[in-house]
N, C-alpha and C positions, 0 to 999 in steps of 0.2 A: 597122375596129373592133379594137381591141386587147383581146387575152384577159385574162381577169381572173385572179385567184389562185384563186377557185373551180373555173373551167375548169381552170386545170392541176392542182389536185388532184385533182377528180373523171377525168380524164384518166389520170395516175400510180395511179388507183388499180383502172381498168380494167384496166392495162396489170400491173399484180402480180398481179390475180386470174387473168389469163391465162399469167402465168408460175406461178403456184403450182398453178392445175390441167394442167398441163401438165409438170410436175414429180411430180404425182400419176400423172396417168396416163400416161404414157410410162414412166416409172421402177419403177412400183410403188410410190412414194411413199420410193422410197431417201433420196433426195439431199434430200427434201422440207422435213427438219427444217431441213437449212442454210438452202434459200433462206427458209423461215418467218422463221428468226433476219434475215436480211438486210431482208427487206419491213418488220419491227416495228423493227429499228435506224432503215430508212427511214421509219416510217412516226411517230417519235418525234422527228427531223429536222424532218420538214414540220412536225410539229403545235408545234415551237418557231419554227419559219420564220411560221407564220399565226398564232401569239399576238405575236410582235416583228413582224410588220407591223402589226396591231391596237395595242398599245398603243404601239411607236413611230415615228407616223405621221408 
């Protein structure tokens, strides 16, 4: 069975919540801002990556 694009976003988006609390609590939430800034760059990538699968099929 081949993963879909839903599996790999909901996938990708475990795997930042587990990097962003893990930046919270190890750090004291230091470094926290940068990775935030890097998960919403990524997180504005996938969401133009799942509207150009959808509209250019």
């Amino acid at each position: 069975m081949k993963p879909s694009l839903n599996h790999y976003i909901i996938g990708v988006a475990v795997v930042w919540a587990i990097i962003l609390c893990a930046a919270w609590f190890i750090n004291n939430g230091v470094r926290f801002k940068t990775f935030a800034q890097v998960c919403g760059g990524f997180a504005i990538g996938m969401l133009a990556m799942y509207l150009a699968m959808h509209v250019y099929r």
